[in-house]
N, C-alpha and C positions, 0 to 999 in steps of 0.2 A: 223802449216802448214807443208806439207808435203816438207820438202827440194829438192825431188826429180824431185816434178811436177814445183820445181820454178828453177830448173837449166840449163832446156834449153834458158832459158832469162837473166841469168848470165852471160854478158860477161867477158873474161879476164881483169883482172887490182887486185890494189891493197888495193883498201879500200871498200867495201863493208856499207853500210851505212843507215839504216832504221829510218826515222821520221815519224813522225805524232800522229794522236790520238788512244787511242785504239781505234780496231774494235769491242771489247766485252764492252761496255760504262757500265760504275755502276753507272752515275752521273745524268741520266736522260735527257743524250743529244740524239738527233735524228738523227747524222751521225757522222761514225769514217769513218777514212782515212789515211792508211798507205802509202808514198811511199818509194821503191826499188832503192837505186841507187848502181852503180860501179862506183867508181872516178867520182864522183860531174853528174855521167851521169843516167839521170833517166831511169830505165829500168821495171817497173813495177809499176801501180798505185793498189790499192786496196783500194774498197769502201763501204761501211755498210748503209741504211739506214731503219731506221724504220719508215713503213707509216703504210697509216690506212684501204689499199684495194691492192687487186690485179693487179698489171700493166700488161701487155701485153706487152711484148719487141718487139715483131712482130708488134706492132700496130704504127700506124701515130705517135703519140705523141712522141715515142724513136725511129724514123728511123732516125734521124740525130745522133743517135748518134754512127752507124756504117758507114763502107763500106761493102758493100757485104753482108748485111745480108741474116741469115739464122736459120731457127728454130732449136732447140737442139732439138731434139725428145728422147721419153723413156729416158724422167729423172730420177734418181736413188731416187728421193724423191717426193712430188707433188710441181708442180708449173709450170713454162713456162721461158723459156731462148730462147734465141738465141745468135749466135758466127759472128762476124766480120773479118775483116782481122789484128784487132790489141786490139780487145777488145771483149768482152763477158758479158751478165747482164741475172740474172734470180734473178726471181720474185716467193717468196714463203712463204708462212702461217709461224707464227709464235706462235702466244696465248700465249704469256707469260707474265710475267708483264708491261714490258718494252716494248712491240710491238704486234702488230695482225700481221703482215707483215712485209718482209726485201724485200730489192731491193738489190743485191749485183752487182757490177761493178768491172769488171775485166780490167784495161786497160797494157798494152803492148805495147810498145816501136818500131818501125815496122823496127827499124835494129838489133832486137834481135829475136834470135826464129827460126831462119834457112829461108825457102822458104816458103812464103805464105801458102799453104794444110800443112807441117808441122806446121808452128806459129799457127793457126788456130787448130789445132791436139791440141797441147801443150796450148792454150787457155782454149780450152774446157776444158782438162783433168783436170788442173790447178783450174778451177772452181768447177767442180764437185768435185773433193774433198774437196774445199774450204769450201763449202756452206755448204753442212753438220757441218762440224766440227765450224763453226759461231753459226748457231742451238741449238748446245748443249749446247756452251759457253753459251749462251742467257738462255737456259733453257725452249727452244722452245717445246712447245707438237705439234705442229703442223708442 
């Protein structure tokens, strides 16, 4: 991950803290999950899952799982996103062993990240790099 797109969500404090599962799985599990904390305080969720079709983040079935949404347009890879005011999810081809498809979810902590149109900024950016670099891990042609 790129350190840079994850430091506007870095608050100050002293212990920086990362659990969870990998998000590049070798075990033949169907979702990893990293969270982000500063001092026990969670400030970034990241999410992986492998299915077996293309979701629509714009569509009915994931509008709970924003505020404000809004579609990512001209993604830098194929697939479909849209950005919230504290979270972010796109949905893109995979073809690899281990998946046809990922669903990646970006969540965000809504006192981290500056003013709404910046966290939202920094959401995005944060994903679109993400998402790629999960891809490869995976070994994704698609």
């Amino acid at each position: 991950m790129n350190k840079k797109k994850l430091d506007p969500f870095l608050v100050d404090g002293e212990e920086l803290k990362v659990v969870g599962d990998s998000l590049i799985d070798t075990k033949g599990k169907s979702q990893g999950r990293c969270e982000i904390s500063v001092d026990d305080w969670l400030v970034a969720n990241l999410e992986v899952d492998k299915v077996d079709k293309l979701y629509d983040p714009m569509g009915d079935l994931d509008s709970f799982r924003f505020r404000n949404r809004e579609e990512i347009k001209d993604l830098p890879f194929k697939g479909l996103g849209a950005v919230g005011d504290y979270n972010a999810m796109v949905s893109t081809g995979c073809e690899a062993p281990t998946a046809d498809h990922l669903i990646v979810l970006v969540t965000i902590s809504l006192k981290a990240g500056g003013d709404v149109a910046e966290r939202r900024k920094h959401i995005q950016d944060l994903t679109l790099d993400f998402v790629p670099k999960v891809k490869k891990a995976l070994g994704c042609t698609a």
